[in-house]
C-alpha positions as CSV (number, residue, x, y, z in Angstrom):
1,X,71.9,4.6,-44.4
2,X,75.2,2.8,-44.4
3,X,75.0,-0.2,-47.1
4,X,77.7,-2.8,-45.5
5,X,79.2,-5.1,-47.9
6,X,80.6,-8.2,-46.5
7,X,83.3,-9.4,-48.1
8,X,83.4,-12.6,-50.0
9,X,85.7,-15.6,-48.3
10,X,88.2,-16.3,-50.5
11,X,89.2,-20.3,-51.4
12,X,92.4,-20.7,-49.8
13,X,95.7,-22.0,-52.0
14,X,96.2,-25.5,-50.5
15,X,99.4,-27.1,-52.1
16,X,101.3,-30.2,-51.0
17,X,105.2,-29.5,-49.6
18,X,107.5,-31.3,-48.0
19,X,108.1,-30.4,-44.6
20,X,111.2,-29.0,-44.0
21,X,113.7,-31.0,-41.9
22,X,114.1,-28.6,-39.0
23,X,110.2,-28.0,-38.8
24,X,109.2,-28.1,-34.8
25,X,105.8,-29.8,-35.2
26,X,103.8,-29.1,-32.0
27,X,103.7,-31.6,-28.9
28,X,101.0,-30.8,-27.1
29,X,99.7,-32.7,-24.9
30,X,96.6,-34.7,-24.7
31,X,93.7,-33.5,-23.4
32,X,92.2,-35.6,-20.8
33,X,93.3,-39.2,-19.9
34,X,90.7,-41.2,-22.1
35,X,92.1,-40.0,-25.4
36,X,94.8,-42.3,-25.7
37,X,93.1,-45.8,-24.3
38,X,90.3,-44.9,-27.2
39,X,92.5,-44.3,-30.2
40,X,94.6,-47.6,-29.0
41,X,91.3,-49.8,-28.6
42,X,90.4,-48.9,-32.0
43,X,93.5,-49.7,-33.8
44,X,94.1,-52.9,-31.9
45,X,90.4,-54.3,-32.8
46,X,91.4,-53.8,-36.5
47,X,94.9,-55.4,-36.0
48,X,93.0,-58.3,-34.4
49,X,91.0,-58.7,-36.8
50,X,93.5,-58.9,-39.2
51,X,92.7,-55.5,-40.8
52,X,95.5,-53.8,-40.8
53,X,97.7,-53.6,-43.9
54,X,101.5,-52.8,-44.4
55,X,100.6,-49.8,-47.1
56,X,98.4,-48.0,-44.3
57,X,98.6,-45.5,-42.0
58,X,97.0,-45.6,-38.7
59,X,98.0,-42.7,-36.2
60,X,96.8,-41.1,-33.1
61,X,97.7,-37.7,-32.3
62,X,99.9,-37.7,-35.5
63,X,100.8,-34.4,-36.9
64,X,98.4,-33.9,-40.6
65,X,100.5,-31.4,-42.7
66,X,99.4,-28.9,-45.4
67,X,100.7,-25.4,-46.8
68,X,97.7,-23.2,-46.8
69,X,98.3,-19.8,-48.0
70,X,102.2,-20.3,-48.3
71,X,102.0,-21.4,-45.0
72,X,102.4,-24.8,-42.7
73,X,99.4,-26.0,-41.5
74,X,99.4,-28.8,-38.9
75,X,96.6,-30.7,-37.1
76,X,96.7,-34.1,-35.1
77,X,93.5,-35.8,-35.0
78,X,93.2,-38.4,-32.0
79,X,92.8,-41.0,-34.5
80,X,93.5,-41.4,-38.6
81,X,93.2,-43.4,-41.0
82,X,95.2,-43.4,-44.3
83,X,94.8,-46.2,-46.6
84,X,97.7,-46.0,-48.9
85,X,101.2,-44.9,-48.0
86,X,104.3,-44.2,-49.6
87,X,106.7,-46.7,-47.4
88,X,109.7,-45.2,-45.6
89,X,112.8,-46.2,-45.5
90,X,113.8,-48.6,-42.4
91,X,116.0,-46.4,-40.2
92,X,113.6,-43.7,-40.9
93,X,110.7,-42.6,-38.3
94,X,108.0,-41.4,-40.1
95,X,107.4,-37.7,-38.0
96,X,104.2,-36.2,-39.8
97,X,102.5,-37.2,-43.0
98,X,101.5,-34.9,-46.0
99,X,98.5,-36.3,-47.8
100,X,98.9,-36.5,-52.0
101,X,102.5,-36.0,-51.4
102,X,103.6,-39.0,-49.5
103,X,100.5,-41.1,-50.6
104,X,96.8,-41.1,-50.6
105,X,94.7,-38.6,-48.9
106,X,92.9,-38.9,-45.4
107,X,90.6,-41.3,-45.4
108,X,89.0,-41.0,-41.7
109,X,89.9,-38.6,-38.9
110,X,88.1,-38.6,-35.5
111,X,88.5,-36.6,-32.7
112,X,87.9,-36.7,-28.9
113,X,85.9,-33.9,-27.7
114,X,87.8,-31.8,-24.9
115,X,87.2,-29.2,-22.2
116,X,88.1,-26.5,-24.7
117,X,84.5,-24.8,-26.4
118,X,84.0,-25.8,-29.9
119,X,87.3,-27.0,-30.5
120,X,86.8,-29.9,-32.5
121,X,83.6,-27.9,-34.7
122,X,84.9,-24.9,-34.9
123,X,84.7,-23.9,-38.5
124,X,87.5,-21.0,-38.2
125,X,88.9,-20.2,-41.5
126,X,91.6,-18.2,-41.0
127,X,94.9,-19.0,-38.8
128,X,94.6,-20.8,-36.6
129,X,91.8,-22.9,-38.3
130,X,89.3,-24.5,-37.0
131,X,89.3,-28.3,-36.8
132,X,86.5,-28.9,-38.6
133,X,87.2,-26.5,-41.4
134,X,90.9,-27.7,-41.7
135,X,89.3,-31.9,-42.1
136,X,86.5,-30.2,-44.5
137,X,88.1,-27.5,-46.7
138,X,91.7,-28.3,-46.0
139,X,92.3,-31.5,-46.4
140,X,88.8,-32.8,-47.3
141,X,88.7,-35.4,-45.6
142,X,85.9,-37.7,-46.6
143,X,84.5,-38.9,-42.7
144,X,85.3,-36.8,-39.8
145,X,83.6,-38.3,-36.1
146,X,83.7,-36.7,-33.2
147,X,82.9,-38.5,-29.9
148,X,82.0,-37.3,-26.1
149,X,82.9,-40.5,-24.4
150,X,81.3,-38.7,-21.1
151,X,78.1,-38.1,-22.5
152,X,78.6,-40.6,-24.4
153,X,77.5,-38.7,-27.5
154,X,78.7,-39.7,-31.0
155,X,78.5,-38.0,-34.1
156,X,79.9,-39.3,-37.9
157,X,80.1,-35.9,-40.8
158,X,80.6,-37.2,-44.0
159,X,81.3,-34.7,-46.9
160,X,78.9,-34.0,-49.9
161,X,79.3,-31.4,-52.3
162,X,82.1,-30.3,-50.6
163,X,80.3,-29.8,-46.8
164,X,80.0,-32.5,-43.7
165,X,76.4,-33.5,-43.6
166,X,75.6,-34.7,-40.0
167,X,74.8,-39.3,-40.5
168,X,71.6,-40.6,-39.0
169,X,72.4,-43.6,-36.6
170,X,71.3,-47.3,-37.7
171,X,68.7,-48.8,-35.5
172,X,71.4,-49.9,-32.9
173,X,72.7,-46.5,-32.4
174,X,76.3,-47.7,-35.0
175,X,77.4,-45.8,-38.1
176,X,78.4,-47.1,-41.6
177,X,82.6,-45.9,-41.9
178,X,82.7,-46.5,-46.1
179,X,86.3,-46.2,-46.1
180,X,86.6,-49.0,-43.1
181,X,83.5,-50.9,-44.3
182,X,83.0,-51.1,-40.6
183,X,80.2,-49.8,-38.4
184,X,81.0,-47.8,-35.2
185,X,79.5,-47.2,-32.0
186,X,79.7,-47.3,-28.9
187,X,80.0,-49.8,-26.1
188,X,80.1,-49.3,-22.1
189,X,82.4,-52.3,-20.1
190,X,85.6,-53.0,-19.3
191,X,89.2,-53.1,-21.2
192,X,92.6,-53.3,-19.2
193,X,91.1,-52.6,-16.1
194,X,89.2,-49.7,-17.5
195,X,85.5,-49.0,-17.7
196,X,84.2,-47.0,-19.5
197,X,82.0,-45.8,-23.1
198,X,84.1,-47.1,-25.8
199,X,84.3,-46.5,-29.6
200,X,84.2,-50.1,-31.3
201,X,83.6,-51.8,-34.2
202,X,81.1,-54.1,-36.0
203,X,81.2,-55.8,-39.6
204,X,78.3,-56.2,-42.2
205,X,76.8,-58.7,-40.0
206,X,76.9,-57.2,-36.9
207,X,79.7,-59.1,-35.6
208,X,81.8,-57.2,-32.7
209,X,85.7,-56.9,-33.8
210,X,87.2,-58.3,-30.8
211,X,90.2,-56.3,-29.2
212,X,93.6,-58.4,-28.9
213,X,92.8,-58.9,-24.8
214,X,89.5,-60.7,-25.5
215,X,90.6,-62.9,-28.4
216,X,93.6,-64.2,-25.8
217,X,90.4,-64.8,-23.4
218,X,88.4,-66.6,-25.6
219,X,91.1,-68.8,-26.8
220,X,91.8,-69.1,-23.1
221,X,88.6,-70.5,-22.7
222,X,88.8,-72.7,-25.6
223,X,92.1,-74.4,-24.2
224,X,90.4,-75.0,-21.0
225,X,87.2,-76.3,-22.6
226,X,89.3,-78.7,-24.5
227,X,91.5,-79.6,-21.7
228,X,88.0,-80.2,-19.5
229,X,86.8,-82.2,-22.7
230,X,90.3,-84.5,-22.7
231,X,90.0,-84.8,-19.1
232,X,86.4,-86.3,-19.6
233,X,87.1,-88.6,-22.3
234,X,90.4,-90.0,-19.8
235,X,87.6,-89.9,-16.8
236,X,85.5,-92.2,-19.6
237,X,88.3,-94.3,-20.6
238,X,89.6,-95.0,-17.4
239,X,85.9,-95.8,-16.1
240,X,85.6,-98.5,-19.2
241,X,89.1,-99.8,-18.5
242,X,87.9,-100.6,-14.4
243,X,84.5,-102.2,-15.7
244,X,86.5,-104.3,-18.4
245,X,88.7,-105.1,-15.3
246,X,86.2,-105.6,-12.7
247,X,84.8,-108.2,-15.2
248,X,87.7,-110.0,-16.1
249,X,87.9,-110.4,-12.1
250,X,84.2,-111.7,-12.0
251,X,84.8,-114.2,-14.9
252,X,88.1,-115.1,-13.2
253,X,86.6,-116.0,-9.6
254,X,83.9,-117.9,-11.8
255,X,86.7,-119.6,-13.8
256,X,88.3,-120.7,-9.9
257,X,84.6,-121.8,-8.8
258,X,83.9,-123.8,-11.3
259,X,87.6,-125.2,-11.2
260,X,87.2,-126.2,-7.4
261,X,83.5,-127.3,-8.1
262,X,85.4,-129.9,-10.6
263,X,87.8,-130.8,-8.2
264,X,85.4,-132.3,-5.9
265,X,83.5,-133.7,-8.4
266,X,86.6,-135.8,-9.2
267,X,87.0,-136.4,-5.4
268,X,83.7,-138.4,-5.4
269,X,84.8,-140.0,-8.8
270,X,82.1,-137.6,-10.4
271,X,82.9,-136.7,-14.4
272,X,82.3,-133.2,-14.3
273,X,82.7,-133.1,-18.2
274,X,79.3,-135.9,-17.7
275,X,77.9,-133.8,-16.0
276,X,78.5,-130.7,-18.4
């Protein structure tokens, strides 16, 4: 009998490096059309809603950089959230972001689930590493979601004790986001001529963060109220102003009755002031 020995997974060396100027940092493409509309709905409710700060970063498909093992590690996540950034210099595109090097580390990450097998839960830990390991062991990133917008089928890993524990939903099927102080779920209508299961958010008290498009339709709908409310009060006033007139027209044809009423009173030598 053969004992076997497995042998023990060593902690990788995970340091912080600048990435060097001629680095090709991969442009793949994404993986099925929905990716894109989702990350962008989700940064422009939080724009709306007047959440979005100067020292943050907010990416989608933006290149995560690390040197594991002496080596360059990159993953783009379908959405991020940094809360802290170093600022670059105007004239200067900002082309990947290192966390604890050029600011804060990685607050959220989320990812799209795609065709490919496991891709976003694989827990690979050796090149090339799994997405999940890489957010968990890598960069530790303290909320990874992953989201089936098909399905639809959402799922929030926070990390305790160094591991992402699977969340419980609240009663409506959301998720607490800690670093956001936002819940997140999903929602099933219609945005830019799209329909389809969105990722959206909700504050403390359950109030839906509007995207850009329906904030410029509600105020739409507040101009026209208003305009329907000014053109009722005009309706009003100009109703009043035709009753003051049509009775300045009755106390005017009184006014000439009782003047030729006088009149011939005076033709028969009748005082109508007697008579008054």
């Amino acid at each position: 009998m053969v004992l076997q020995v497995h042998p023990i997974q060593k902690e990788p060396t995970v340091t912080w490096e600048p990435l060097p100027a001629d680095f090709i940092l991969p442009d793949d493409p994404v993986e099925n059309i929905q990716q894109p509309s989702l990350a962008a709905a989700l940064t422009d409710a939080l724009g709306s809603s007047g959440r979005i700060q100067p020292q943050m970063l907010i990416g989608s498909n933006f290149g995560l950089v690390a040197t594991v093992n002496k080596k360059i590690v990159v993953k783009a996540p379908d959405w991020l959230y940094v809360p802290q950034v170093q600022p670059v210099a105007a004239d200067v595109i900002r082309r990947s972001y290192t966390p604890n090097l050029e600011g804060a580390a990685v607050a959220v990450v989320m990812e799209f689930l795609s065709d490919t097998e496991g891709g976003e839960l694989s827990v690979r830990s050796s090149p090339p590493y799994g997405k999940l390991y890489f957010y968990e062991q890598i960069l530790k990133v303290p909320t990874y979601v992953t989201y089936d917008p098909y399905e639809p089928s959402l799922e929030v890993r926070c990390l305790q004790n160094g591991q992402y524990n699977l969340q419980q939903a609240d009663v409506n099927g959301r998720f607490w986001i800690p670093e956001l102080e936002l819940f997140l779920g999903n929602w099933q209508g219609e945005r830019l001529c799209k329909t389809m299961n969105w990722l959206r958010w909700w504050d403390r008290e359950e109030n839906l963060l509007l995207w850009s498009s329906e904030q410029a339709e509600q105020e739409r709908q507040r101009a026209e109220q208003e305009r329907q409310r000014a053109e009722q009060e005009r309706q009003r006033a100009e109703q009043e102003h035709q009753r003051a007139e049509q009775e300045h027209q009755r106390a005017e044809q009184e006014r000439q009755r009782a003047d030729i009423l006088a009149a011939k009173l005076r033709e028969l030598n009748i005082d109508p002031d007697a008579i008054a």
